[in-house]
C-alpha positions as CSV (number, residue, x, y, z in Angstrom):
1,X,-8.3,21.9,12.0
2,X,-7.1,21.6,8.6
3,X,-4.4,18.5,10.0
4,X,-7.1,17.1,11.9
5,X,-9.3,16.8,8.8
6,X,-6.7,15.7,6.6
7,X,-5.5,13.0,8.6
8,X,-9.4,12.2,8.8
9,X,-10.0,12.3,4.8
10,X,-6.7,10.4,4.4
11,X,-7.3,7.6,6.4
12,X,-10.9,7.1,5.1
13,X,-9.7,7.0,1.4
14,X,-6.5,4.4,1.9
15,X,-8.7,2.5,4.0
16,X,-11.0,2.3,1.1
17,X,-13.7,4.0,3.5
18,X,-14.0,6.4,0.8
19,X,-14.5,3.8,-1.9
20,X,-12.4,5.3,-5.2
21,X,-14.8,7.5,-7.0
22,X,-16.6,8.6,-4.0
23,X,-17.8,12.3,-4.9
24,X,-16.3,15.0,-1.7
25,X,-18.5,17.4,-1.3
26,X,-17.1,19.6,1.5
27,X,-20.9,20.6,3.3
28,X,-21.7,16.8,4.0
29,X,-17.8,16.6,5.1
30,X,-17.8,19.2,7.4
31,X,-20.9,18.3,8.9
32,X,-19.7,14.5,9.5
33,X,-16.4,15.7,11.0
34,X,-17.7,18.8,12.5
35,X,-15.4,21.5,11.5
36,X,-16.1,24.4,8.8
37,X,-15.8,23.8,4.9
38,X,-12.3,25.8,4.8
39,X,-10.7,23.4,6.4
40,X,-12.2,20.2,4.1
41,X,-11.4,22.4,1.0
42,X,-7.4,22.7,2.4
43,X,-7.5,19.2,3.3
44,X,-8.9,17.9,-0.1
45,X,-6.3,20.1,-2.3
46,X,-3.3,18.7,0.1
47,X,-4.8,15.2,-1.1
48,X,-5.1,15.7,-4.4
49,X,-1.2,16.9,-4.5
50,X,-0.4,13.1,-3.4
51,X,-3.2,11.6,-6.2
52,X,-5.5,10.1,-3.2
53,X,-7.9,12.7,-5.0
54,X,-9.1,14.6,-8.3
55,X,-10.7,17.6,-9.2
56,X,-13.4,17.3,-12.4
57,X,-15.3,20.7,-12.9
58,X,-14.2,21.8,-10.0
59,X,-15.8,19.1,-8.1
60,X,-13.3,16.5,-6.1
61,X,-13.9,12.7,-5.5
62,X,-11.5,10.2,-4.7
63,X,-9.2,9.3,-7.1
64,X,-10.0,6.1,-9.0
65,X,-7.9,2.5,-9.9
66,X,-7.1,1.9,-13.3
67,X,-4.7,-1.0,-15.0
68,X,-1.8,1.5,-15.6
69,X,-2.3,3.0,-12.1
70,X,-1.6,-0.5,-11.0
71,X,1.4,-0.9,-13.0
72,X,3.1,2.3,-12.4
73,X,2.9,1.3,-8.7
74,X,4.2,-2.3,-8.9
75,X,6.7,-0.7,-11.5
76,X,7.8,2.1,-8.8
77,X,7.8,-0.9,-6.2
78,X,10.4,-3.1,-8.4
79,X,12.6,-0.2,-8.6
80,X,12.2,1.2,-4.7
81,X,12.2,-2.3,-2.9
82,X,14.9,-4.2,-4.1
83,X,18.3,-2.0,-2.9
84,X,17.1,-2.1,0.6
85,X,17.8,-5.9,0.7
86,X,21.3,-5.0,-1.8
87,X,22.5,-2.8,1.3
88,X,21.3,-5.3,3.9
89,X,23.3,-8.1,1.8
90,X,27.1,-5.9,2.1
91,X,27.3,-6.7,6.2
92,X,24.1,-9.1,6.8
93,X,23.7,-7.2,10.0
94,X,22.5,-9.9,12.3
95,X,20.3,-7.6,14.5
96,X,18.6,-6.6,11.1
97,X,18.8,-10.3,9.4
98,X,17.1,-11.8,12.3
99,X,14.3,-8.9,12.5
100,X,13.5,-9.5,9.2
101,X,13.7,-13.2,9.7
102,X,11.3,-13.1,11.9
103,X,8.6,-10.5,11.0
104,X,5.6,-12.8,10.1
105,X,6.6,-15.7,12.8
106,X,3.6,-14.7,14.5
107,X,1.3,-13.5,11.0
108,X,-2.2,-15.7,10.7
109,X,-3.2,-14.9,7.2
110,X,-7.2,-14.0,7.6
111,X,-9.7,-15.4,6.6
112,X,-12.8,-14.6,5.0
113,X,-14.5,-12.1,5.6
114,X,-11.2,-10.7,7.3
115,X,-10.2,-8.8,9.4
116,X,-7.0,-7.9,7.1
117,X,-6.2,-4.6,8.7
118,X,-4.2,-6.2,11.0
119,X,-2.3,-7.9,8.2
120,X,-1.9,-5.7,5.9
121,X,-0.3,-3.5,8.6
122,X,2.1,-6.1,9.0
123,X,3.2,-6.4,5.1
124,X,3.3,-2.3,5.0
125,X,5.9,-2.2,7.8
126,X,7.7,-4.6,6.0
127,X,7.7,-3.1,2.8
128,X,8.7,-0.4,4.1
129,X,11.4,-1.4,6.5
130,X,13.5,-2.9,3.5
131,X,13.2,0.4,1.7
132,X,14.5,2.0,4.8
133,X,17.9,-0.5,4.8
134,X,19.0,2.0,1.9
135,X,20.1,4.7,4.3
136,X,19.3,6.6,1.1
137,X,16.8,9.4,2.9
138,X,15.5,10.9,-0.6
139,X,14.8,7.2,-1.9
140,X,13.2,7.1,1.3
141,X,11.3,10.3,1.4
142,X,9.9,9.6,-2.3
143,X,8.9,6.2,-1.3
144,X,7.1,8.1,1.9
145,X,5.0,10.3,-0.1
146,X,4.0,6.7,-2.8
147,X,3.7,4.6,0.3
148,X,-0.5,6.5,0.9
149,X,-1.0,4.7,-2.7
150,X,0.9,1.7,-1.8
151,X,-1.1,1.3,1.1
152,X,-4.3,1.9,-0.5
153,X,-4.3,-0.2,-2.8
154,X,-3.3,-3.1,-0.4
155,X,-6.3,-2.3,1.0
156,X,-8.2,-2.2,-2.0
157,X,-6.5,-5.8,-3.3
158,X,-7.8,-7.1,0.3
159,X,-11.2,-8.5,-0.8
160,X,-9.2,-10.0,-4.0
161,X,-6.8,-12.1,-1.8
162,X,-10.0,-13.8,-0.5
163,X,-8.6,-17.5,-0.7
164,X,-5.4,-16.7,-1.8
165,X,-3.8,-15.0,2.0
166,X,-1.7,-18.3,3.2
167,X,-0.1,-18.2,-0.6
168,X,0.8,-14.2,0.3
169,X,2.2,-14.9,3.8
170,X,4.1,-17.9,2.0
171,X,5.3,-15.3,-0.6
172,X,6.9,-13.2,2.5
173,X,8.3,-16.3,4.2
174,X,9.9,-16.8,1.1
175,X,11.9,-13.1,1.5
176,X,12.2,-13.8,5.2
177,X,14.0,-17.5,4.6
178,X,16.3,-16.3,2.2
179,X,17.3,-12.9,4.6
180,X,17.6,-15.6,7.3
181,X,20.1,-17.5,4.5
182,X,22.3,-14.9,3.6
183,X,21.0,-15.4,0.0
184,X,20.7,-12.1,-1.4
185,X,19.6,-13.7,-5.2
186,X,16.7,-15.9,-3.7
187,X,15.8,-12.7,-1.3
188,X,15.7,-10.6,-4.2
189,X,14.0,-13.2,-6.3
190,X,11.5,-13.9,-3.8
191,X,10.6,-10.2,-3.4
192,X,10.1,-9.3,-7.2
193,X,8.0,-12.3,-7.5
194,X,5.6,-11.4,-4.5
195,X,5.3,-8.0,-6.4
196,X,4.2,-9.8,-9.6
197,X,1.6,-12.1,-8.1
198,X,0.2,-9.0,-6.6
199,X,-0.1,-7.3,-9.9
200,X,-1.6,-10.1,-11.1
201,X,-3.9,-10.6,-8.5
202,X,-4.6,-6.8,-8.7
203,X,-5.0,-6.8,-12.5
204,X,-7.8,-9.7,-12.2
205,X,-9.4,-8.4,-9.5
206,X,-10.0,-5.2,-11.5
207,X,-11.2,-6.4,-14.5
208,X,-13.7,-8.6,-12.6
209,X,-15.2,-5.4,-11.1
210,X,-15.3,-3.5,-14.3
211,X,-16.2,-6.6,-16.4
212,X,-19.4,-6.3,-13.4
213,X,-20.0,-2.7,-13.4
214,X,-20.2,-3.2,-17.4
215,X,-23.0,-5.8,-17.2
């Protein structure tokens, strides 16, 4: 019960179900997912070890976006994302070139209103897959236990990217076309600089909402 209500919790926050700040109060939890409050309390501590949830007073909600919580992320992704594509540049593996090569031939960004779930689905696998082209398994494992807030927040950006979606599947094409190149620089290049525009993007789209919840 405790994994079933985790996984439930989990996926409601990094799909921004559970908007950030949302108060958790384990009686209205356990009645919506119909399981006791021991299991809820288990599931909300287990979340707030991975920072998808805080405890103030002794009462949890879900963990807030702030600036520096956006730049500690992008930082972490700068450092994580780049050696995947360092170690897929030493052979240029053609089963794993032409995978990557490939990955958003078939991508429509959305549009307005959406849907960007299947999307952003899309750009986590491939995130994620170039971390994996390490073969380092604890650079892999840390970036696992990140990826929840990684994910989240692409989720969180989504309504930001309103208008902007063909320039962010362009920004991917960009990795892709250089993998397909053998061009490790303009991979690399074209990697770091999707990861900027989306901290930008994120950074904007942050101070909008507080500039609005201010006034």
């Amino acid at each position: 019960m405790s994994d079933s209500a985790y996984e439930a919790l989990e996926g409601a926050i990094v799909r921004c179900e559970l908007p950030p700040g949302t108060p958790l109060v384990d009686r209205q939890l356990s009645e919506a997912l119909g399981v006791s409050r021991t299991p809820i309390r288990d599931a909300m501590q287990a979340l707030e070890t991975v920072g998808l949830v805080v405890r103030t007073r002794g009462r949890y909600s879900v963990a807030g976006f702030e600036l520096d919580d956006v730049r500690e992320l992008f930082q972490m992704r700068r450092l994580l994302e780049p050696p995947g594509l360092e170690a897929l540049a030493r052979t240029w593996d053609p089963d794993t070139v032409q995978e990557l090569a490939t990955f958003f031939d078939e991508a429509d960004p959305p549009g307005p209103p959406g849907p960007y779930e299947q999307y952003l689905a899309r750009d986590h696998a491939f995130h994620k897959r170039i971390v994996e082209l390490t073969g380092n398994s604890r650079l892999v494992h840390f970036y696992a236990i990140a990826e929840k807030q990684i994910n989240r927040i692409r989720h969180f950006l989504a309504p930001g990217y309103a208008g902007r979606m063909r320039e962010v599947v362009n920004e991917h094409q960009d990795v892709c076309d250089a993998i397909a190149r053998h061009d490790l620089d303009g991979a690399r290049d074209a990697l770091l600089g999707h990861l900027e525009s989306g901290e930008a993007t994120m950074h904007k789209f942050l101070e909008e909402q507080q500039k609005d919840a201010g006034g």
